[in-house]
Structures are given as structure tokens and as C-alpha cells.
DRENVEXLUM-882523 format. One record per residue (C-alpha): residue in three letters; x, z, y. Coordinates in steps of 0.2 Angstrom, whole numbers, plus 5000, padded with zeros to 4 digits. Layout:
% DRENVEXLUM-882523
ALAXZY...
This chain:
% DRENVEXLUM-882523
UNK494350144837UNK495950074846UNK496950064830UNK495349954822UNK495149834838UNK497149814838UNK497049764820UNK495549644822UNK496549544837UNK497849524828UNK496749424814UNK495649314828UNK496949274841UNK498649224830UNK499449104845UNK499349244857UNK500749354848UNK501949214847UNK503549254859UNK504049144871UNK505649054876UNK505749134895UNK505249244908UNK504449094916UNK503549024900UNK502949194898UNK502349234915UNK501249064913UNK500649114898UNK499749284904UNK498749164915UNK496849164911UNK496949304897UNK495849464895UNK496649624897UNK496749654878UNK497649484875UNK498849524893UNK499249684883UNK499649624865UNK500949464874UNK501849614881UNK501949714866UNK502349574857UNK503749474870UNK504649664869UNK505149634851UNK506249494854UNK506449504873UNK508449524869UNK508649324867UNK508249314888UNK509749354901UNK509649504909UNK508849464926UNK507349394915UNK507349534904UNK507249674919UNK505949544927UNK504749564911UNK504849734911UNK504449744929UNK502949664928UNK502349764913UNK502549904923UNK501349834935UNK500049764923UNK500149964916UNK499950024932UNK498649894941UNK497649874922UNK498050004911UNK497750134925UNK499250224917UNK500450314929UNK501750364916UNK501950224903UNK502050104922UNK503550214926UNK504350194911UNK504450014911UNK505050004928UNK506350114922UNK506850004907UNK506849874922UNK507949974934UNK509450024919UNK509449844912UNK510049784930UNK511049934935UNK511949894916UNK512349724920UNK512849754937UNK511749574944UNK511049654963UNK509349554966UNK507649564973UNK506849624955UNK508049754954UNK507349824972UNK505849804968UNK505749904953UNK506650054961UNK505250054975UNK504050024962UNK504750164950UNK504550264969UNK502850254970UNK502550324953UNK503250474958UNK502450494975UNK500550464964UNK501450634950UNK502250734962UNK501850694981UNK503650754983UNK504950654994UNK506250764983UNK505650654968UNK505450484975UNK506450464989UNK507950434979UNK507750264971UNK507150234989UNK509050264995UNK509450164980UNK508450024983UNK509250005002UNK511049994993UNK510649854980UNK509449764994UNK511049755004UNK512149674991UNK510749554989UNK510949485006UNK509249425004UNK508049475022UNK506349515014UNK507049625002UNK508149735011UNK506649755026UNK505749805013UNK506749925005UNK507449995022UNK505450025027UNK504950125014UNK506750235014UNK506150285034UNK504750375026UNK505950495019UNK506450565035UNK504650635043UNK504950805039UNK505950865058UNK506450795073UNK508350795067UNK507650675055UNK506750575064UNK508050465072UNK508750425056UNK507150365052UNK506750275067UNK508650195065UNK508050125046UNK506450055056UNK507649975069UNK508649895057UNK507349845048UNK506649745064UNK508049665066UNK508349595051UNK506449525051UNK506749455067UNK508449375065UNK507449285050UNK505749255055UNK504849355043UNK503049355042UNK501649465051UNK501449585035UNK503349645037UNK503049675055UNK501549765051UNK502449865037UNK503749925051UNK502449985061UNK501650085049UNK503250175044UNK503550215063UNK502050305065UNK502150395049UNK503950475057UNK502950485076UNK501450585066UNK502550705054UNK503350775073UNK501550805080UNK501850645092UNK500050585089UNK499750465104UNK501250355099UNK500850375080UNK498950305085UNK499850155097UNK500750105079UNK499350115068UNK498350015079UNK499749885080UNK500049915060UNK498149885059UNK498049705068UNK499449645057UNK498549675044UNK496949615050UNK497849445053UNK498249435037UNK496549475029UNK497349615019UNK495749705018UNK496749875008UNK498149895022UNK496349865033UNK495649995027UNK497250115025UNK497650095041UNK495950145047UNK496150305037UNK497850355046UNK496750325063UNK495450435060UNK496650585056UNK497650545072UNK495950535082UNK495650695077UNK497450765082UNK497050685099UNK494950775099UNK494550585104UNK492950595094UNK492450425101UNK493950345090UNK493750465075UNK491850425074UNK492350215077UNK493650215063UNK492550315050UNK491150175055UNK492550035053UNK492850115036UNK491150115029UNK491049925035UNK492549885023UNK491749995010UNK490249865013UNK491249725013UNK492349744999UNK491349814983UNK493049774972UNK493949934977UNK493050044971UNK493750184979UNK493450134996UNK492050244996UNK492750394994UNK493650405007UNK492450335021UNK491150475017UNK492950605013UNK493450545033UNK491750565040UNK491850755031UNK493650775040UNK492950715057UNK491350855057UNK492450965049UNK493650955066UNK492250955074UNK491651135068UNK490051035062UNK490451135047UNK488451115037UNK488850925040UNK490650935033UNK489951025017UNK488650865013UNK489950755016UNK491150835004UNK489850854991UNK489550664992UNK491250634990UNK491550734976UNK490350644967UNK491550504968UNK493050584962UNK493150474947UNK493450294956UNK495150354963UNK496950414956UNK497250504971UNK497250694966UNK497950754980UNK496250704990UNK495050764980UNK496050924979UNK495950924997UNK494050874998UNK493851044986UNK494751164999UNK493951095013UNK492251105007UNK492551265001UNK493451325017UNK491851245029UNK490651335018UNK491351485022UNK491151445040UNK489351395040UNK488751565032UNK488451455016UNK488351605002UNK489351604986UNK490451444992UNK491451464976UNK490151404968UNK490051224978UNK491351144971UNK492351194958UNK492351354945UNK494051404943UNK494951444961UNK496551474955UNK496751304946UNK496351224964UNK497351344973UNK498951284963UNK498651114966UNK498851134984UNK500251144997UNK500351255013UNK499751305025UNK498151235015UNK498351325001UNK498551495013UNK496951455024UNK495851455006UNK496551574998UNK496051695015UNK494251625012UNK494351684993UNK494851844999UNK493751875013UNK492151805001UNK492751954989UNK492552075003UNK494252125006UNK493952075025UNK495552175029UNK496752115018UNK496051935023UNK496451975043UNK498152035035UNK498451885028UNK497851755045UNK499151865055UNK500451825043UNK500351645043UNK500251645061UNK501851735062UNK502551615051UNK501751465060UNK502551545077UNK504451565070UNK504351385064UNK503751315078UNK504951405091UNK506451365079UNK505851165079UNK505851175099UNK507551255100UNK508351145087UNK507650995089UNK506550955104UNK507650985119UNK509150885111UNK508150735107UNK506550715119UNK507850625130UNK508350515118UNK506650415112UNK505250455125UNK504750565140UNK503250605133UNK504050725120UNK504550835135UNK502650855138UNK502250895119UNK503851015123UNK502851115138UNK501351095130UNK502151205112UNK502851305124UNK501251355132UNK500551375116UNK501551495111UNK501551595127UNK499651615126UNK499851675107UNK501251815110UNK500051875125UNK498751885114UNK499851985103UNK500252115115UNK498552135122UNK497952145101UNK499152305102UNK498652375119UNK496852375113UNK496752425097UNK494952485101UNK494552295102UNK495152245087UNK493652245077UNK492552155090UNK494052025093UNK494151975073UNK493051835074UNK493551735088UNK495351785084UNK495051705064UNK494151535074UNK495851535085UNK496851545072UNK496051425057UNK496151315074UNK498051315076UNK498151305057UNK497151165057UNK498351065067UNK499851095057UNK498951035043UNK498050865049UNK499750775044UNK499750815028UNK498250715026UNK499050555031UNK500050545017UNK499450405006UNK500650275004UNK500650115010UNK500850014996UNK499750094987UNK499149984982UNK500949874982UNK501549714988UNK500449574992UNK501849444991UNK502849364982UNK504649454984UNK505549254979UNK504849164992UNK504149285004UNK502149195000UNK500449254994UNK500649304975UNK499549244963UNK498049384963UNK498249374987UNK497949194985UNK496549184975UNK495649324983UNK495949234999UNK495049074991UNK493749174985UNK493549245002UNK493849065013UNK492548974999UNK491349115002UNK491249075022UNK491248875018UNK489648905011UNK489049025022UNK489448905037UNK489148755026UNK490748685028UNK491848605016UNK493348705010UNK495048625003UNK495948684988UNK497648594983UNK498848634966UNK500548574967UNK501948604957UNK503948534956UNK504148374945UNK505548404932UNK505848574937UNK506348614918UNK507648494917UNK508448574933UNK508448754926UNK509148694910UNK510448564917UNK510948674932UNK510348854928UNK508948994935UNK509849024950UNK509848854957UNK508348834949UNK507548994961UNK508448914976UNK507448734973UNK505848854973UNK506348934987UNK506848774998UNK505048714992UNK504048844997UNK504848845015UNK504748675019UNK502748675012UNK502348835025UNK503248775041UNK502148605036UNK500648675036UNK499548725049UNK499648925053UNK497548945047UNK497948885030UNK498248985016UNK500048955003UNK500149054986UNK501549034974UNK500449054960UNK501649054945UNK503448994940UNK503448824953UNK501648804954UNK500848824971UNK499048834978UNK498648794998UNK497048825004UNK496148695021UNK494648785026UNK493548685036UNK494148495033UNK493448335027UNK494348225013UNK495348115024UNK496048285032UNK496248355014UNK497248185010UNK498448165027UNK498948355025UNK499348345008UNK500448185011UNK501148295024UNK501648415010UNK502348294999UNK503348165010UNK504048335019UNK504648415002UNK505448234996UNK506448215012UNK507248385010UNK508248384998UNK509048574991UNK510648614995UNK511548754985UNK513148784976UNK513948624983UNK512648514975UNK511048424981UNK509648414975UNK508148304978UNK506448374973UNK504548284975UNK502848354972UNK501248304962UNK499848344968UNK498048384964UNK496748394976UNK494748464975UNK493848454991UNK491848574990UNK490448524996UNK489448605007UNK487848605001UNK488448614983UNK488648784973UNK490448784966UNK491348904960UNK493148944966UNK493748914944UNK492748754945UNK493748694959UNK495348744953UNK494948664937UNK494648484948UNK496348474956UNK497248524940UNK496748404933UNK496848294947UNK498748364948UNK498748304929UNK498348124932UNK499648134947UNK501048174934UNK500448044923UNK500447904937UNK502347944940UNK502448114949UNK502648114969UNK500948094976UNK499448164975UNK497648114965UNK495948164971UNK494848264959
């Protein structure tokens, strides 16, 4: 059926398989086409991309890799093109931002295949070391914020991490990067704070994380971020919070019907918050609920972990024959997962066989385990670097300690009464599913932060094309709900082709740059700038009449003329032409009509001589 639809496209649509001169010309000419034509361009351009440079050539295949990704839904055809990306750069030796973003790109396939930082924390490393060679700030934040996450798994680790995230503040700092960078840093910080148990300061940087988001309207790092709170509210049995974030979640699930996944994981969190709470009959509805979503997300490593712990919380409420809740092949589960997880199910599958003594056998094991781990972490790593980052580590110290203390006495008084035993089995198995519990609540904070991937464009540091529409959509929508009117502007750089061919791409990048800085430090800080392809921009005015519209977009303009580029000893002077579409309140537009108004409003611009702006 694939094979005859293929053949059929290629009789109907002609023009579409036609190559292109450039990466630029290229990436315009994805713009506006369905998902079948998007793929055939790209099978297509591959045939003669040889003609292109290099950098253009490794930025082709990077965005394949994330049309195969976002589109396509296909994992391992998106991390082979990021890899024909990362080995056509690394061949011609040419450091840029592409090139790091492919390697973290390339990263984050692995972490959806494997979930192991042995896998993908490598091109991590390697992304840092080709950011720095780039000199350029946005990438190497970048790159040094998603290397800290490699180092979560001790203490001794931790302040290499921390050191990455210092640096990485720094460097967006000392360069005035936007509110999303910041909020990127803090996330990574709490990851490290979480991984060593430090769950009040992992909570403080979500919540900061959280309102950098929310700032910026980034409704999936919203929604992430409310995730990562909920598991820390429950590390901290502040049930007030847990039970606030999971509401907070299923209001994003409301809010934002495009991501489909969002609810899975509000009704999964609401399961993982009963669940802690030993309301184990609630936990069980929840994850059943859940389950029936599994389809929406990619994430196996969830829904693996929904399967255990309904299966484990059945157990637990006296629900009969829990193997037959979820799943009908244990041991296909049971591999999927990682300790100690994997070790608190498979004491429910043996206890749900009968073999109640082999099952207390195996709780007293892990214990054991848990107790050597934990008193070799405290002597290695605690006392030598509680000093060093916060007093409050000393606390978690004492409070480990104690911990421990109780459960050697315990112990001993287990071997002293050994009459006992048999009556102490119950509340010993809650006690310890307890302190297993604990160790395992991080493991469910591990989804990755760009999942779902940058927001921005990595050139200019703006909204890319798909943020900048969604934020129309979404600043059109309120217009109408307030019945106000909403300002949309296209503008792009006059003769910008005779500057790439009479001085080159680099210079070329540098004018787009110099453009798109001087437009956002013009602009008022509640309006919306996209680069939306090649030298085309979008800005968004919400809540302003047409003679506001106009005096702003002359700002734009005269601003851009006056500042001319300055790069490779040469100076270059660049204008604007603008279009400009202005809503109505009372009308019912569409956000493709308005578009459609200002270009060509920006058309009748270009054909009145370029450097102004027209009203459409």
C-alpha cells in the first residue's frame, strides 16, 4: 500500500521532486507541504545533495532527522540522519552550532532506545568540545546543560555537574541570553540535587525551572516540569503539593489537546501520588486508566513503570490474581525494568505464587544491599562534600544515619526473637517496600528535557518557525476571547540573495543575526519574534490598534536600516520590507488568513522599492 501511494505521488505532484539549489531554497520549499510531500523533498534533495557545502549538507540532514523524529514518529531512521549530519562535519572539520546540535540531538535518540547515560552521554561530552570551538554563547549553554545531566549518579559527581551548570550560567549571563536558557540551567540543577536524595533543593529548582517556562508560554517544559514536582512532593510526603501539581497537570491536559500524551501522564502522576500514599485501590484505577493510553506516548519506560506499579499496588490491596491486571507475560516486563523496581515485582510475583518464604528471603536481600550502598555513599561522599555546597546536606547526613541505625536494631532484635518473626513479616515487608520506595522515586524523574527538543532557533537565539506560530495561534485566540485586536507582521531582508552570493553564507548568517538582534531589543518585551524561515521573520502585537501596529513597525525598520552589519572588515547596510495584518475583534479570522494579508502586503512592499512597510 506504501509502494502504490509512493508511485501515485510521483505522477500528481512532478514539481515537488525537483532538487533545489540550497539549504535555504530547500528549507523554504518544505513550507506549507503535507507530510507525504515533506518526505518525498527529502528523499529526493538526498540524491544530489553532494552539489551544497558541507555546512549545508550536514544542516539538511539534521533537519531530516528531526522531520523523521517529530513526523515520521521513527526513532531509528531520526538517529541515522543525525548521524550522516554529525560525520559530514566531523569530515570537514567546520565547528558550528549545527554540528552541536546534531550530537545532542543524536543524544536523545539514545536516551528514548536505551535510557542509559553510557549510550548517550557521550556525543554530550562531544557536543561541549565542538560548542567551545564555536565560540558561539547559545550553543555552548546549551551543550554544557545537557552534559550536567550526565553526572547525577553520586555525590563525587555532583560537583562536576554543578561546575558544568556554573559555567553554563555564566556564559548566559555574560551574554544576555533569554529566560528559556536560564530555565534550562535550573532544570539540570535539580536533576543532579534530586539523583543525591536532596529533594527540597531539587523542588526550589523546578519551581524556578517551572516559571521560566511559564514566562515563556512553553506549555511542554510547563507540563514536564510539573511532572518532576510531583515526584519531588512525594520524596518530601507534602501531599498538599503532590495533590496541586497532578491538578496543575490535568489543567495543561485541558488546555493543550495537541499533545496527546499529556494525558497519560497526569492520570500516571495521580496513580504515583495514591500509590505513595498507600491508597493502593486508588493507585490500581489510576494505572488502569493510564494503560489505556499507552498508545499516545513513545515513552516505554513509563508505561513499563505504570505495569509494575499496578501490579505491585494490587498486591497490596488484597486485589486476587494481579498478574492478570495488566499484562500476560511477567517475565517480558520484568526484563524491561531496572532495580530496585525490577526486584520489588519480582518479590510480588513470588509471594503471588506462594512461595512466601523465599519472597521474605528476597526483601531481606535487597535490604541488605540497599544498606551497604547507602553506608558506602555516606562514607565516600557525603562528609567530604556536605561542606562544600550546603548545610543542609549535613542534615540529610544525620537523617541517613539514623535510618540506618534503626534498621541494624531492628536486625538484631529480628535475631533475638526469632519466635517473632512470623508475626513481625507484615509490618517488616510495609517497612521495607517503604525504604525501597525511596530509592526508587528518582528513577521516575527521568524524562528528558528536550524531549520534546528545542523551541528555538539555535542561529539567532529566536522562536523557530513551529514556537512562533503556536504562539499566534494562541495570542489570536485570546484577541478574540477579549475582543481585542491582534497584530501580526512579516518581514524579511531586501536583497539578501545578492549578499550570500556576492559575500558568502557566513556573512550572510552574520546579517541575519545583526537583524534579528536589533528587531528584539526594538520591540516591546510582551511581543512575540520568530525567525520563521531563511531571512523571513514573524512579530506578533497583541492588543493594539493600526496606528500602534504602524509606529512599531517603523520602529523595526528605521532601527534595522541604521545599523548597519559589521563583520569580516566589511559593512554592510541592510533594510526591511514589511507587511502588516491588523484582526478584528469582532471578525472571525483565521491565523492562515492573516498571514496570508501581510505577505502580501510585504509583496507590495518589495514592489514599491523595498524599506518600508504596506498595510494588508
Amino acid at each position: 500500500m506504501i509502494r502504490k501511494w509512493s508511485w501515485i505521488f510521483l505522477i500528481y505532484f512532478p514539481v515537488m521532486v525537483t532538487a533545489t539549489e540550497s539549504f535555504e531554497v530547500f528549507s523554504q520549499s518544505l513550507e506549507n507541504k503535507t507530510a507525504q510531500q515533506k518526505a518525498q523533498l527529502f528523499h529526493d534533495q538526498s540524491l544530489t545533495i553532494n552539489q551544497w557545502d558541507p555546512i549545508e549538507q550536514g544542516r539538511f540532514y539534521h533537519i531530516w532527522g528531526l522531520y523523521r523524529e517529530t513526523t515520521e514518529k521513527d526513532i531509528l531512521a531520526a538517529k541515522e540522519a543525525f548521524s550522516q549530519s554529525i560525520a559530514i562535519f566531523k569530515a570537514h572539520n567546520q565547528p558550528n552550532e549545527y554540528w552541536v546540535q546534531s550530537l545532542q540531538d543524536r543524544s536523545y535518540m539514545d536516551y528514548l532506545l536505551t535510557n542509559d547515560p553510557g549510550q548517550y552521554c557521550e556525543d554530550r561530552r562531544a557536543a561541549v568540545s565542538v560548542a567551545r570551538k564555536t565560540e558561539l554563547p547559545l550553543a555552548l549553554t546549551s551543550s554544557l546543560t545537557h552534559y550536567a545531566f550526565c553526572f547525577e549518579s553520586s555525590l563525587e559527581q555532583l560537583a562536576t555537574g554543578l561546575n558544568l551548570l556554573k559555567e553554563a550560567t555564566k556564559v548566559a549571563i555574560d551574554n544576555n541570553l533569554s529566560t528559556q536558557q536560564s530555565a534550562m540551567v535550573y532544570n539540570a540543577t535539580a536533576a543532579l540535587y534530586r539523583s543525591n536524595y536532596l529533594h527540597q533543593q531539587a523542588y526550589d529548582y523546578l519551581t524556578k525551572a517551572y516559571q521560566g517556562w511559564a514566562k515563556e508560554r512553553d506549555s511542554q517544559d510547563m507540563f514536564n516540569m510539573q511532572h518532576a514536582l510531583v515526584g519531588e512532593s512525594i520524596a518530601l510526603r507534602d501531599w498538599q503539593k503532590a495533590d496541586s501539581h497532578v491538578k496543575q497537570l490535568f489543567q495543561l491536559t485541558h488546555e493543550h489537546k495537541e499533545f496527546t500524551d499529556f494525558k497519560f501522564f497526569a492520570i500516571f502522576n495521580q496513580g504515583r501520588v495514591a500509590f505513595a500514599r498507600q491508597q493502593f485501590h486508588q493507585a490500581v484505577n489510576d494505572f488502569r486508566q493510564a494503560l489505556k493510553l499507552r498508545d499516545t506516548t513513545s515513552e516505554q519506560n513509563f508505561i513499563d513503570e505504570a505495569e509494575a506499579m499496578l501490579l505491585i499496588a494490587a498486591h497490596r490491596a488484597g486485589i486476587e490474581k494481579p498478574l492478570d491486571l495488566a499484562i500476560s507475560i511477567p517475565s517480558k516486563l520484568l526484563s524491561a525494568l531496572k532495580d530496585p523496581l525490577k526486584k520489588q515485582l519480582e518479590i510480588v510475583l513470588i509471594w503471588s505464587q506462594g512461595d512466601h518464604q523465599r519472597a521474605l528471603a528476597n526483601l531481606w536481600s535487597i535490604n541488605d544491599e540497599y544498606q551497604s550502598e547507602k553506608l558506602a555513599f555516606m562514607k565516600n561522599n557525603t562528609i567530604a562534600l556536605s561542606m562544600s555546597f550546603n548545610q543542609e546536606l549535613s542534615e540529610f547526613q544525620q537523617r541517613v544515619l539514623k535510618d540506618q541505625l534503626a534498621i541494624k536494631e531492628l536486625e538484631l532484635e529480628r535475631e533475638k526473637n526469632k519466635e517473632q518473626f512470623v508475626k513481625l513479616t507484615r509490618t517488616i515487608l510495609v517497612l521495607a517496600f517503604l525504604i525501597l520506595l525511596l530509592i526508587t522515586l528518582h528513577l521516575y524523574q527521568s524524562r528528558k528535557s528536550y524531549r520534546t527538543k528545542s523551541r528555538y532557533d539555535l542561529m539567532t537565539g529566536l522562536a523557530n518557525r513551529s514556537t512562533i506560530l503556536s504562539q499566534a495561534r494562541q495570542l489570536l485566540k485570546e484577541s478574540k476571547k477579549q475582543n481585542s485586536p491582534f497584530g501580526l507582521v512579516i518581514f524579511d531582508i531586501d536583497d539578501f540573495k545578492q549578499v550570500n552570493d556576492h559575500y558568502g553564507h557566513i556573512v550572510g548568517d552574520a546579517v541575519i543575526k545583526q537583524v534579528a538582534s536589533i528587531a528584539r531589543s526594538t520591540i516591546d518585551s510582551q511581543f512575540k519574534l520568530g525567525r520563521i524561515g531563511g531571512e523571513e521573520f514573524l512579530l506578533l502585537i497583541p492588543n493594539c490598534n493600526e496606528n500602534e501596529l504602524c509606529f512599531f513597525s517603523e520602529k523595526v525598520r528605521k532601527a534595522i536600516a541604521e545599523s548597519p552589519t559589521q563583520t569580516d572588515g566589511k559593512t554592510i547596510t541592510q533594510t526591511v520590507s514589511l507587511g502588516l495584518a491588523l484582526s478584528d475583534p469582532h471578525g472571525d479570522h483565521t491565523l492562515a488568513e492573516l498571514m496570508k494579508r501581510a505577505d502580501q502586503a510585504l509583496y507590495q512592499a518589495k514592489n514599491k522599492g523595498k524599506n518600508q512597510f504596506q498595510k494588508g
